[in-house]
C-alpha positions as CSV (number, residue, x, y, z in Angstrom):
1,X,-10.9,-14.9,-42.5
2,X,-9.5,-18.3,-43.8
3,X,-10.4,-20.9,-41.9
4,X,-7.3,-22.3,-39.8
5,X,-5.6,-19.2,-40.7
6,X,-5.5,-15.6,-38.8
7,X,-5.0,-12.6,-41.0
8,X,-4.6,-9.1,-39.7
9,X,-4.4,-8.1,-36.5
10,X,-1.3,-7.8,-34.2
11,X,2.2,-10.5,-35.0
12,X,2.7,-12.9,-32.3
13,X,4.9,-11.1,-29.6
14,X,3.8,-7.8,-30.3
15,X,3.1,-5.6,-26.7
16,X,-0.4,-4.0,-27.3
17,X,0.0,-0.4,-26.5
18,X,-0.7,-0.1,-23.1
19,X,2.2,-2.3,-22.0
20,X,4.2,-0.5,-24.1
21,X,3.0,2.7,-23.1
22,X,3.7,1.6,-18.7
23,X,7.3,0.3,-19.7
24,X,8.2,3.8,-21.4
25,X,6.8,5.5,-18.5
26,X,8.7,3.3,-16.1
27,X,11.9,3.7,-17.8
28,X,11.2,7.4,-17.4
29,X,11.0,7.2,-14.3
30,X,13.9,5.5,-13.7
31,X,16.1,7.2,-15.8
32,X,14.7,10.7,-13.9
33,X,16.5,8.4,-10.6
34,X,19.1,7.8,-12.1
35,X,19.7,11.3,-13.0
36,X,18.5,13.1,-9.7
37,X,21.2,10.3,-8.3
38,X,24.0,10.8,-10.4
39,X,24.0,7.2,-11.9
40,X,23.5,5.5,-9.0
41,X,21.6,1.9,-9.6
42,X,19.0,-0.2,-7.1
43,X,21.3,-2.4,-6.6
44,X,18.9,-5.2,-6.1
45,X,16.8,-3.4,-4.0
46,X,13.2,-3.7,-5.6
47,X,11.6,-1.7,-2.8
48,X,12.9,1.4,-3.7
49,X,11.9,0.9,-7.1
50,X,8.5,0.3,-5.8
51,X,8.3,3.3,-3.4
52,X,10.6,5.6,-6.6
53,X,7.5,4.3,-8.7
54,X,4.4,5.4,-6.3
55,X,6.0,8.7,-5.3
56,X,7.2,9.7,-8.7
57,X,3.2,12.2,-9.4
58,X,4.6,12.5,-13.6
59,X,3.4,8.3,-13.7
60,X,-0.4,7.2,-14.4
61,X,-2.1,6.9,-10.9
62,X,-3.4,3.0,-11.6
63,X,0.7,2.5,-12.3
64,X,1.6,4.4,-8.9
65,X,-1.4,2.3,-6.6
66,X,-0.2,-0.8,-8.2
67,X,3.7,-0.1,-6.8
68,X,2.1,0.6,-3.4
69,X,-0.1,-2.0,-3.1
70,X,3.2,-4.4,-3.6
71,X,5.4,-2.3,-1.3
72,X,2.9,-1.7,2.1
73,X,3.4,-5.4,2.8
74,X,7.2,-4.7,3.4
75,X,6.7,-1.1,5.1
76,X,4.1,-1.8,7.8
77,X,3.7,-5.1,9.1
78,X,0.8,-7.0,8.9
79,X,-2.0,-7.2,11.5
80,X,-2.5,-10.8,12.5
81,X,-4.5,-12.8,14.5
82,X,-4.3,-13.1,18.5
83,X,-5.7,-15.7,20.2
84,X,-7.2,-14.4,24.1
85,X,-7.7,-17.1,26.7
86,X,-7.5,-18.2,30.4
87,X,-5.4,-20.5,31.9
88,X,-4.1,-23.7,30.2
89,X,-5.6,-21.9,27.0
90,X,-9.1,-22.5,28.3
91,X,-11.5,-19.5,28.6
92,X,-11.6,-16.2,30.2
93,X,-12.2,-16.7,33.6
94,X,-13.6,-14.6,36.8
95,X,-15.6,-11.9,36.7
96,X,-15.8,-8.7,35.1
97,X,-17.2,-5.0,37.1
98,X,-18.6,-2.0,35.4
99,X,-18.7,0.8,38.4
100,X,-20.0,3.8,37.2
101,X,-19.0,7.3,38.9
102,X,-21.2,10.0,39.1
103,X,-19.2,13.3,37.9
104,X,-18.8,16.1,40.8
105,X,-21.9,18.3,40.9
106,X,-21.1,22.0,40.0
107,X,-21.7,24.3,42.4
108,X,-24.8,26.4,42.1
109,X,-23.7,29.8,44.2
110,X,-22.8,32.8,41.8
111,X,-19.1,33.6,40.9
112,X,-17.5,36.4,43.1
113,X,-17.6,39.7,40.8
């Protein structure tokens, strides 16, 4: 190799082939939807391209956990914190009972025949 100079290798702005490789399968996939839906487009909608892309079982599984990864935040909602406290936000006040019940005892005589 020159010094300064690269020789060989990929040109500037080439995909390597594993980008091009997920953008052929994606626009696979979307042409499949586009088919099954007689032309119909997203229309914006990115979430159904999402949940087309993790349903659709002919795309690589790291390609299909990536789409759902994105698309679980908008289809269940996020657990967040809550904050518990007494009055005025202080703490939990009073007190709290355990009462434990003894189960019914069985009874011992033998079952009519």
């Amino acid at each position: 190799m020159t010094v300064g100079r690269k020789t060989g290798g990929r040109k500037l702005g080439v995909k390597n082939k594993r980008t091009v490789e997920r953008k052929r399968a994606l626009d696979a996939a979307v042409s499949r939807f586009q088919t099954k839906n007689k032309g119909n487009v997203f229309e914006g909608d990115a979430l159904a391209l999402l949940v087309l892309v993790y349903k659709d079982t002919e795309l690589p599984l790291t390609m299909r956990m990536a789409a759902a990864q994105v698309a679980i935040r908008y289809e269940k909602p996020a657990l967040s914190a809550v904050q518990h406290g007494g009055k005025d936000d202080g703490p939990i006040e009073g007190r709290i009972t355990i009462e434990f019940v003894e189960p019914p005892k069985r009874s011992t005589a033998a079952a009519p025949a």
